[in-house]
C-alpha distance (Angstrom), angle and dihedral (degrees) to the residues before:
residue distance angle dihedral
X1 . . .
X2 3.88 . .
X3 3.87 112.3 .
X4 3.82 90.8 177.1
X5 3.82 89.7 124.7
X6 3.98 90.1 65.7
X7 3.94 82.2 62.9
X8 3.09 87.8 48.5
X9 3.67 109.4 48.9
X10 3.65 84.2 45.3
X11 3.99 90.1 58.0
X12 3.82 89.8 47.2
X13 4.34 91.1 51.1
X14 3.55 89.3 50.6
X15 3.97 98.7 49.6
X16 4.51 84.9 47.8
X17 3.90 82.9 52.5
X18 4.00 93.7 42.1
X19 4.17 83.4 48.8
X20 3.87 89.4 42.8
X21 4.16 87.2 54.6
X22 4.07 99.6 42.5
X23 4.27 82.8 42.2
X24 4.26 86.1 56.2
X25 3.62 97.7 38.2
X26 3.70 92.1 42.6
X27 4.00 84.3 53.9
X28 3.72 102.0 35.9
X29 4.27 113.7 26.3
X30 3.80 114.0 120.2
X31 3.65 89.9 15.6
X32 3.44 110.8 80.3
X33 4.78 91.3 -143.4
X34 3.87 101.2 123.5
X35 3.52 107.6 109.5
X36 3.92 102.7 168.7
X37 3.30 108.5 32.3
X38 4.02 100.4 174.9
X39 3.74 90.6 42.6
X40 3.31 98.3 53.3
X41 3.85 96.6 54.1
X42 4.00 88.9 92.9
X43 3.96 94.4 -148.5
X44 3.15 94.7 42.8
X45 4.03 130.0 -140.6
X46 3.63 137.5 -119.0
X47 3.01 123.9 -107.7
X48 4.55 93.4 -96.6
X49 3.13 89.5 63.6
X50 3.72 103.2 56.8
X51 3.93 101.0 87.3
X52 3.98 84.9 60.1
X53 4.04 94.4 49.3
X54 3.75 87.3 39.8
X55 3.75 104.5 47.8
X56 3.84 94.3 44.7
X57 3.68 94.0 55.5
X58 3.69 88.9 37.7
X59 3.84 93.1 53.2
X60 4.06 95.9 47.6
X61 3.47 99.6 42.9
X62 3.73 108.7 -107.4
X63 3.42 102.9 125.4
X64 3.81 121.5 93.9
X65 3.86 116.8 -118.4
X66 3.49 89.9 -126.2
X67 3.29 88.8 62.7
X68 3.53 113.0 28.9
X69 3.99 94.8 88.1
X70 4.00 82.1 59.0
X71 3.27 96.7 47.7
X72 3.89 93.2 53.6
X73 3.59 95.4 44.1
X74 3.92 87.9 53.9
X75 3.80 97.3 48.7
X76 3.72 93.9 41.9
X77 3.67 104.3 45.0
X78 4.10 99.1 30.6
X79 4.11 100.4 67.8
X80 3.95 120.6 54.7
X81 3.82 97.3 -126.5
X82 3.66 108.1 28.5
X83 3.91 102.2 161.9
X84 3.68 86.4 60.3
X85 3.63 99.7 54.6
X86 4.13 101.5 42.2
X87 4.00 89.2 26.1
X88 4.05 124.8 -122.2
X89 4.13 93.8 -90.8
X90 3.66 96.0 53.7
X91 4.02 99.0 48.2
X92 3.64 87.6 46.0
X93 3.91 82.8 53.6
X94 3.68 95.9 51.1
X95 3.96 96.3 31.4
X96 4.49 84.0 62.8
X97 3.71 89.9 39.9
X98 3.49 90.0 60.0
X99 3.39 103.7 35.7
X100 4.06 128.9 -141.7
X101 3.92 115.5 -15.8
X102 3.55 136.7 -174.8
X103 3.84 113.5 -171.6
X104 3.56 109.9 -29.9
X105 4.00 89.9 -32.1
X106 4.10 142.6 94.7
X107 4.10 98.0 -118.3
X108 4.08 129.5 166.4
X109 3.72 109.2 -87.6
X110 3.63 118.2 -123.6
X111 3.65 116.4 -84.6
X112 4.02 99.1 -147.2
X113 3.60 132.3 49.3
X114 3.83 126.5 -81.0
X115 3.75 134.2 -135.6
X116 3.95 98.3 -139.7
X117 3.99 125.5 178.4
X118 3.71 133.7 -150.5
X119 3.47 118.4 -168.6
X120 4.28 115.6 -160.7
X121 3.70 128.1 -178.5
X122 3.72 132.5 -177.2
X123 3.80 120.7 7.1
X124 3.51 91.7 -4.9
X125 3.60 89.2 52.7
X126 3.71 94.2 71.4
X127 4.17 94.9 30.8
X128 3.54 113.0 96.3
X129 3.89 93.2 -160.5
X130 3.68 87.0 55.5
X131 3.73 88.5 62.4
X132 3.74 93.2 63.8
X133 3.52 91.5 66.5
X134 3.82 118.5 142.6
X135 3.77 98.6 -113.2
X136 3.56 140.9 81.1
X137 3.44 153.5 160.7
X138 3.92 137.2 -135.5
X139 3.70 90.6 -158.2
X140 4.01 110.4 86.1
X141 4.48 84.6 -161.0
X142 3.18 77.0 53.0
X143 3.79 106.5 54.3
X144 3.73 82.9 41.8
X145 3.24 108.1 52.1
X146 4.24 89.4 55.7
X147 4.18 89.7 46.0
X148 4.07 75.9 61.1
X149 3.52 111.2 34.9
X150 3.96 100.4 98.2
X151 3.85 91.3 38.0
X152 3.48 93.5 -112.9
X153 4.21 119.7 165.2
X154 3.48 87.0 -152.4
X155 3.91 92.5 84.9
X156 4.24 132.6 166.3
X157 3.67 136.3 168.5
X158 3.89 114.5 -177.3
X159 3.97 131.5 -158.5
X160 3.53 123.0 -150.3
X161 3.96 131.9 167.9
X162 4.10 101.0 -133.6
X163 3.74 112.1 -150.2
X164 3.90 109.3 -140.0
X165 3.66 93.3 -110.5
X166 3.53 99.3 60.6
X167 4.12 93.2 52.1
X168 3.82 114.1 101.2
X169 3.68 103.5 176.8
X170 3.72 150.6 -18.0
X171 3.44 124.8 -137.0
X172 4.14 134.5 -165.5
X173 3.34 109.4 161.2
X174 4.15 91.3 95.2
X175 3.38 95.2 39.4
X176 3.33 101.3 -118.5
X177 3.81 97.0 113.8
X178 4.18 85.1 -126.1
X179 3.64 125.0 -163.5
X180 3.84 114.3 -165.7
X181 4.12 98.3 -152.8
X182 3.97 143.6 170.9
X183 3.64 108.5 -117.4
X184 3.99 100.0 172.7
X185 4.16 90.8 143.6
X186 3.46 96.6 -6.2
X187 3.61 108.6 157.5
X188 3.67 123.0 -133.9
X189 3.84 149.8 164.8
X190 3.47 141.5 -140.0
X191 3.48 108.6 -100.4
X192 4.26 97.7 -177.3
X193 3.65 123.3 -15.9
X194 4.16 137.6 -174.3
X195 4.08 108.2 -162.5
X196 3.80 97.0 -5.2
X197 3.09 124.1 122.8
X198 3.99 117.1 -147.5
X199 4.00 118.0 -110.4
């Protein structure tokens, strides 16, 4: 049986959604109006997809500031593996041009430093790039729990001491107790390992 009209279909829902995005920046960048950003994209978009939306409405200032905390918190926290999909330079973009969130809302950043987590497994677990990904935890069951979650031997929990300046957000809603964070030169140790070797 061919199924090449799923592919299809699928091709066709994504070009509506690319019109729906070029329609609301065209109406909205450098002026800061859109107040609903996934509503308004009228064929909507899963849930993958919203870093890309997101991040370009973000980055050319269509997004109301009322909103743009929301926004954020949606893209970020909705997909499993949002650095990957909007890329680590343009989240840190939008994460500064918004400014410290917690949830889906502007809040005071913390004033002292943090003892934040990451937990890695696999691949990642033994690639020191990996380790500079954007998010972290302050719980270490935390941390743990995701170097184990796909069974992996290859196993790593890192400790870092985050500076205040370098934390872009903090989010509950998963609870995962997740802090989005810079770590260009952030030092950190290995906190437990399985098959790593300490650098």
């Amino acid at each position: 049986m061919d199924y090449d009209w799923i592919e299809q279909m699928k091709e066709e829902s994504r070009n509506d959604m690319l019109r729906d995005l070029v329609r609301l920046v065209d109406l909205h960048a450098g002026r800061n109006t859109l107040t609903n950003p996934f509503g308004q994209l009228s064929h909507g978009a899963h849930t993958r997809d919203y870093p890309y939306y997101a991040l370009r409405l973000l980055l050319t200032d269509s997004v109301h500031p009322s909103a743009a905390p929301g926004t954020l918190e949606t893209a970020w926290t909705h997909p499993e593996y949002p650095e990957q999909i909007g890329g680590t330079a343009s989240w840190r973009k939008a994460f500064e041009k918004v400014g410290y969130i917690e949830n889906d809302r502007y809040a005071r950043r913390p004033e002292e430093p943090l003892t934040l987590y990451s937990g890695l497994s696999g691949d990642d677990a033994v690639n020191i790039e990996a380790w500079h990904q954007m998010a972290w935890t302050s719980d270490i069951k935390i941390a743990r729990w995701f170097a184990d979650r796909f069974h992996d031997p290859r196993q790593v929990v890192l400790r870092a001491t985050v500076e205040p300046e370098r934390l872009y957000a903090h989010f509950t809603n998963r609870g995962e107790s997740e802090y989005v964070i810079n770590t260009d030169d952030l030092d950190m140790e290995i906190l437990e390992s399985n098959h790593v070797q300490d650098r």
